[in-house]
N, C-alpha and C positions, 0 to 999 in steps of 0.2 A: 301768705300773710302780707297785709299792703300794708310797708311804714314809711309816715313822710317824718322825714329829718329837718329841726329847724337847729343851723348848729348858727348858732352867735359867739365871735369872739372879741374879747378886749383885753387888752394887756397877756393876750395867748391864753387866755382861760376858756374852754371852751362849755358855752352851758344847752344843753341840748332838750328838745323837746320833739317827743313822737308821737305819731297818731299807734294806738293800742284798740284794744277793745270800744266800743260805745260812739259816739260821736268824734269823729276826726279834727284835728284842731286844723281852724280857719279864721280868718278876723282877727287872729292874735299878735302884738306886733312885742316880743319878748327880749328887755336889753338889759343887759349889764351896768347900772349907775356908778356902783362903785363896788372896791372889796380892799379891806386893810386887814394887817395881824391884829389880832385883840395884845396886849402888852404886859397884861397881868396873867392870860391863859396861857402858858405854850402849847405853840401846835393849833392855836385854834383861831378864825378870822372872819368877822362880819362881813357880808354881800347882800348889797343892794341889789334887786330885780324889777324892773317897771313894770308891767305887764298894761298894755294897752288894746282894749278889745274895741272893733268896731262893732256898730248894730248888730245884735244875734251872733258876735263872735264867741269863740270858745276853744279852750285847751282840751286835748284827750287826758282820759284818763293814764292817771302817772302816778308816782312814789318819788321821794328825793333820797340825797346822796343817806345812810344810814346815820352818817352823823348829826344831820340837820335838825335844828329846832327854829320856828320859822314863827315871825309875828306879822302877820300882815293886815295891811292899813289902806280900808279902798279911797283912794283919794275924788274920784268922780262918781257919780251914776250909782248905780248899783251891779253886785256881783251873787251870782247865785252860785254857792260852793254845796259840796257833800265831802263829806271825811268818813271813813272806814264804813260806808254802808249806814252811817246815821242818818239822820232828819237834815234834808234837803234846804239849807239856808237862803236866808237873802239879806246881803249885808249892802248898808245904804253909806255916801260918805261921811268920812267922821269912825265909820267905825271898822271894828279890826277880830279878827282870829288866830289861832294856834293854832300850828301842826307838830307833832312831836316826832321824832326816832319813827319811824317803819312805818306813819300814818298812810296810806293808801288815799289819793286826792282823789275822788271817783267824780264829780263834777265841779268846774272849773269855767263860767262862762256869764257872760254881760247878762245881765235880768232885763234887758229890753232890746228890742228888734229894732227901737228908731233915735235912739240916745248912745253915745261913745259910755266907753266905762276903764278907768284908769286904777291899777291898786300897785300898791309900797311893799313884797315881798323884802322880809330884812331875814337874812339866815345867820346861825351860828355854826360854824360848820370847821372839821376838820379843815387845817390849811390844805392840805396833800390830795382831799375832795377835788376834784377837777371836773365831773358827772353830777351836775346839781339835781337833774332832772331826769328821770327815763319812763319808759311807757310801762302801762302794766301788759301783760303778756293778756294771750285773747284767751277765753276759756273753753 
């Protein structure tokens, strides 16, 4: 099984992304903007994810930490997503998706081969989450 590790760290949090099954993630440049305790939840804290695809780049298929619920917001270009095996999207900027608890990201990748594509992952996520991201296993 070939997995590439992309480990990004900031303030020691480590959020990882690996190539799984389907298309291997390339073009994808994935950082951490921000992450604070929420003050009215305990135990629970927002994180900020940029995710910046170049032409034709794209994420392997992944899953996030079990606590995560996730709104994301493509700021540039367009992104072509799929979630759990559903109908293969294309989100343009301006607009935004959910992922909830256990959702299965099966594509994750710029909608165009000669324009950059920029999106605002915001997670809700246990504080103690430290694995925002992991591959899906191959089948």
């Amino acid at each position: 099984m070939k997995t590439l590790f992309l480990a990004l760290l900031l303030s020691a949090l480590p959020f990882q992304m690996a190539s799984a099954h389907g298309p291997e993630t390339r073009g994808a440049k994935v950082t951490q903007v921000y992450r604070h305790p929420l003050p009215d939840l305990p135990r629970k804290s927002i994180v900020g994810i940029l995710v910046e695809y170049e032409p034709g780049g794209r994420n392997a298929a992944h899953t996030h930490a079990r606590s995560a619920i996730i709104y994301a917001t493509v700021l540039e270009g367009a992104v072509r997503s799929q979630v759990n095996g559903g109908p293969v999207q294309v989100f343009k900027a301006g607009e935004n998706f959910t992922e909830l608890p256990g959702d299965r990201h099966d594509v994750s990748e710029n909608a165009s081969d000669t324009a950059p594509a920029k999106l605002l992952a915001v997670f809700v996520v246990d504080s103690d989450d430290t694995v925002l991201t992991a591959p899906l296993p191959r089948e």
